[in-house]
N, C-alpha and C positions, 0 to 999 in steps of 0.2 A: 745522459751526457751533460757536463759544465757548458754557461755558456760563454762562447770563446772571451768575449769582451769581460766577462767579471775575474778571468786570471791576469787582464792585460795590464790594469795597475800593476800588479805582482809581477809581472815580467819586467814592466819598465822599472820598477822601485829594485829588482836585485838586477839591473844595468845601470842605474845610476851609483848602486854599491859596488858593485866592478869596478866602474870607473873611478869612482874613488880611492879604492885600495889600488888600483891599476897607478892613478896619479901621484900615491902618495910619494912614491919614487922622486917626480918631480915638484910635486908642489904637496907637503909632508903641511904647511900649514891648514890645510881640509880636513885633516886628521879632528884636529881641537871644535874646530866649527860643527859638526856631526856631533862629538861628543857632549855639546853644549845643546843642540838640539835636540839630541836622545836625552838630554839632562832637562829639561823643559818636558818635553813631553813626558817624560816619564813623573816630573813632579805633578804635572799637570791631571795626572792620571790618579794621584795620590787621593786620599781620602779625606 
């Protein structure tokens, strides 16, 4: 068996993604911030 506490980042990280897409409705500029972040980390990640 996993142990519980190494899925719980994972659980929290896709409820803060919920929440975002949940928000976007109202607050649609969190949309660009996330994108700018995956865009950071993913350069970051680059070679």
């Amino acid at each position: 068996m996993q142990d519980p506490e190494a899925e719980k980042p994972l659980a929290d990280l896709v409820k803060e993604i919920m929440s975002a897409v949940t928000a976007e409705d109202t607050m649609p500029s969190t949309i660009p911030v996330l994108s700018v972040a995956a865009g950071d980390q993913a350069g970051a990640e680059a070679p």
